[in-house]
N, C-alpha and C positions, 0 to 999 in steps of 0.2 A: 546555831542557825540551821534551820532544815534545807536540805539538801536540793538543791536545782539543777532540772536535768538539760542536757542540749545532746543534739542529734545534729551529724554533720554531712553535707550533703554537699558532695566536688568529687572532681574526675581527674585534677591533679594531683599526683600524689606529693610532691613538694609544699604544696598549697594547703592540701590536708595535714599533713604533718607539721607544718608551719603551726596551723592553728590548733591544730591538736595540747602543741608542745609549751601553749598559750594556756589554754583552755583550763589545763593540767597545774598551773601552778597555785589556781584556786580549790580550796579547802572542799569549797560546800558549792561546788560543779561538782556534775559525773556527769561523762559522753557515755551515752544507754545506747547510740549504736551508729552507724555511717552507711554511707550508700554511694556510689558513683553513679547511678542513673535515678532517672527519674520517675522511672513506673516502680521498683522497687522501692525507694525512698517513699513514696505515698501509703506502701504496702506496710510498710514497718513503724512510718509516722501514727499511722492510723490505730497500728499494736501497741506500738509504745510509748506512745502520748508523754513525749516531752514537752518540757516550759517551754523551750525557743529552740529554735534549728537556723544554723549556718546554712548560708543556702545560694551559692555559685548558679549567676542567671542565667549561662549557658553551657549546657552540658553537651554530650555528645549524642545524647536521644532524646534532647529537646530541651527546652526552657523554662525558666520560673514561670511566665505567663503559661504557657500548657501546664503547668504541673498545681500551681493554685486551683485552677478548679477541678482539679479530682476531691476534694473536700466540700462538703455541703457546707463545712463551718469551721476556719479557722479558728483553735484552741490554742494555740501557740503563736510565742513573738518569733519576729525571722529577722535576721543580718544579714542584709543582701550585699553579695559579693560579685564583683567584675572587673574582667583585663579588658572591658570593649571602652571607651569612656563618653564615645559619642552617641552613641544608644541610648534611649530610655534614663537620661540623668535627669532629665528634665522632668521625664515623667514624676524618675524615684522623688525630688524636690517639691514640687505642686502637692503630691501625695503626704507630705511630711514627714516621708518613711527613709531610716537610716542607710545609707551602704555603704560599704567599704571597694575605693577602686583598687584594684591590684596594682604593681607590688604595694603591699599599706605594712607600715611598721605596729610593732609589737602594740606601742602606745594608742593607736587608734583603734585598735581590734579589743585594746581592755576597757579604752571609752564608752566602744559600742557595745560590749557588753555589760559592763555598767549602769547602762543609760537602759538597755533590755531587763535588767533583773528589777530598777527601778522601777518599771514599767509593768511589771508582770500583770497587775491589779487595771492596769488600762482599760477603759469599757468602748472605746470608739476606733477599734483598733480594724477590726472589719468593715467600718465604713473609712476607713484610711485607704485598706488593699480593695477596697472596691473603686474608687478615687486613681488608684493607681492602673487597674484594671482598663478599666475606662479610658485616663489616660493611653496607657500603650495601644488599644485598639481605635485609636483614633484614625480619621481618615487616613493621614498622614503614613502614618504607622503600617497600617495596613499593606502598604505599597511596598515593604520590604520584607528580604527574605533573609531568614538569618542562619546562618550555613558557618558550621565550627565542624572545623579541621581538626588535625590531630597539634598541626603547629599554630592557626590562629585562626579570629571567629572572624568574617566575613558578614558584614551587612549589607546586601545586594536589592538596588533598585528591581523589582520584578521588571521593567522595561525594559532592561539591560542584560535580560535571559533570551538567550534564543532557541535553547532547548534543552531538557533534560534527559540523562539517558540511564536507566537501570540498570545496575549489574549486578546480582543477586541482591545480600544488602547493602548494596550501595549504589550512591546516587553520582554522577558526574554531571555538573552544570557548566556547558558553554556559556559563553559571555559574548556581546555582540564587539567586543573590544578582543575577542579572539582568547581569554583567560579563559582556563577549566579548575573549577574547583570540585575536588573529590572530598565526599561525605559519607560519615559512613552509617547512613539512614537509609528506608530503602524509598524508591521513589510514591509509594502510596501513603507516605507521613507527608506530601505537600499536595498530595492531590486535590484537597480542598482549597488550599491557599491559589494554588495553580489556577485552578476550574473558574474560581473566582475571577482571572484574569484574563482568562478567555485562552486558556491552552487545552491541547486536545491531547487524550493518550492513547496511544497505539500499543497495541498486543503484541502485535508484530515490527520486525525492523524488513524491511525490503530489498 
C-alpha cells in the first residue's frame, strides 16, 4: 500500500502525543512533520504537502478559521480537533466535515482517520470547507471573540468587552462582568475584529 502522509497541527503537547502515539501504529501513515502555531503550520503545509493534517481549531495564535485561508486551495483532508464543544459544531455538521471533540478515545481518532484515507480521492471537499467557511462567519458568529488561554478557550460575546489592554505580546481583556482574560496575542491580531465593533485604539494610556 503506498504510503500516506499526515502533518499534525496542536499546541498540546499531551494531545499531540496522544495522536501521534495513534497515528504510529499504522503501517502506511508517516507524520512528515508538526507545528504548534499556525502561521508556521501553513509555512510547512505548503512545503510538505501532506494527504491530511490533524488540525486543533484553537491554537494559541489563532484559529482553524484564520488559518484555511492562507491557502489558495486546499490539497489535503483535515481532522478537525476541539476541547470547546459549543463553538462552531454546528457549523462543522451543516458542513458535513468530520471532528473530533476532545478528550476523544483511541477508537474515534482511527474512525476519522479511516474515513479520511477513504476519502482522499474526494472531489467536493473544498466546496465542503467553503460551506464551513461561510458557516462560521455568519452574522451570528461574527459577534464573538475567541480568546485561548494557556488553561482554556474562552468564547466571548464582543458586547460583553469593555476594553482591551496590550502588554507587549499580550493582550488582557476586561469583561463588563468585571472577568480578565489574558492571552497571549498581541492586541493588533483583533484589531479588525474589534474596529468592526466600533472600538477605538489608543497609543497612549493616560
Amino acid at each position: 500500500m503506498e504510503t500516506i502522509s499526515c502533518f499534525i497541527v496542536e499546541d498540546d503537547p499531551q494531545a499531540f502525543a496522544y495522536a501521534s502515539s495513534i497515528i504510529e501504529t499504522y503501517q502506511h501513515i508517516k507524520i512528515v512533520g508538526t507545528s504548534n502555531t499556525i502561521k508556521e503550520a501553513a509555512i510547512l503545509i505548503k512545503e510538505l504537502k501532506p494527504d491530511f493534517i490533524i488540525l486543533d481549531v484553537f491554537l494559541i495564535d489563532g484559529n482553524a478559521f484564520e488559518f484555511l485561508p492562507l491557502f489558495d486551495s486546499i490539497d489535503f483532508k483535515i481532522i478537525f480537533t476541539t476541547s470547546y464543544a459549543k463553538f462552531a459544531i454546528d457549523a462543522f455538521k451543516f458542513s458535513a466535515l468530520d471532528y473530533l471533540l476532545k478528550p476523544y478515545e483511541k477508537k474515534d481518532l482511527i474512525l476519522a482517520i479511516d474515513k479520511v484515507v477513504s476519502d482522499l480521492e474526494k472531489t467536493n471537499y473544498q466546496q465542503q470547507l467553503s460551506t464551513l467557511m461561510h458557516n462560521i462567519s455568519s452574522k451570528e458568529q461574527s459577534k464573538k471573540l475567541i480568546l485561548k488561554t494557556t488553561e482554556a478557550i474562552h468564547v466571548v460575546d464582543i458586547k460583553d468587552v469593555l476594553y482591551a489592554k496590550s502588554d507587549n505580546n499580550y493582550t488582557s481583556f476586561r469583561l463588563i462582568d468585571g472577568k480578565s482574560i489574558l492571552v497571549s496575542k498581541p492586541l493588533k491580531s483583533f484589531d479588525e475584529k474589534l474596529k468592526e465593533h466600533r472600538f477605538f485604539v489608543f497609543t497612549k494610556v493616560f
